[in-house]
FITORVO-866762 format. One record per residue (C-alpha): residue in one letter; x, y, z. Coordinates in steps of 0.25 Angstrom, whole numbers, plus 5000, padded with zeros to 4 digits. Layout:
# FITORVO-866762
AXYZ ...
END
This chain:
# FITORVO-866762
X485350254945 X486450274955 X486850204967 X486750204981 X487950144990 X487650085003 X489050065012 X489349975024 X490349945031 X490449825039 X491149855052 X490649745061 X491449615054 X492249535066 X492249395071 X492149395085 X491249295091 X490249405099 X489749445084 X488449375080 X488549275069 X487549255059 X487249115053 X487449115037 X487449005026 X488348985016 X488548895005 X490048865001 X490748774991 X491148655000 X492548664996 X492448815002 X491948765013 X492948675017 X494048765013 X493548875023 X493348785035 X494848735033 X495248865033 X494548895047 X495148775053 X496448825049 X496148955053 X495548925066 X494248995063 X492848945060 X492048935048 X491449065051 X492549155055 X493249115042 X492049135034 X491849275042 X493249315040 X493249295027 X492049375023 X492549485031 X493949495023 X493149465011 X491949575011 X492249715010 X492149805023 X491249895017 X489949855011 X489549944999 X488149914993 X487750004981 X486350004975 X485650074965 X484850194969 X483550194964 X482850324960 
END
């Protein structure tokens, strides 16, 4: 068996407000929660754009998915 690689890279990551925003729901620990909106307060941002930012430094730029080939 080997393996086939699939690469990606993401190129369209900002946060300005003409990109189109897609509703998502997530379940947090409360104390998360609360410790996230606190720090958008003191950061002057909402909820979203921390959690948005946060995700883009988090992930990697480039997606690599690999998956067995099948014979």
């Amino acid at each position: 068996m080997t393996s086939n690689t699939t690469s990606c890279t993401v190129s369209s990551m900002t946060t300005t407000t003409n990109n189109k925003k897609q509703r998502v729901t997530l379940f947090l620990n409360p104390k998360l929660l609360i410790h996230a909106r606190a720090q958008a307060v003191i950061a002057d941002i909402t909820l979203t754009d921390l959690v948005q930012k946060s995700l883009i430094s988090y992930l990697p730029k480039e997606i690599i998915i690999k998956k067995p080939l099948i014979i």
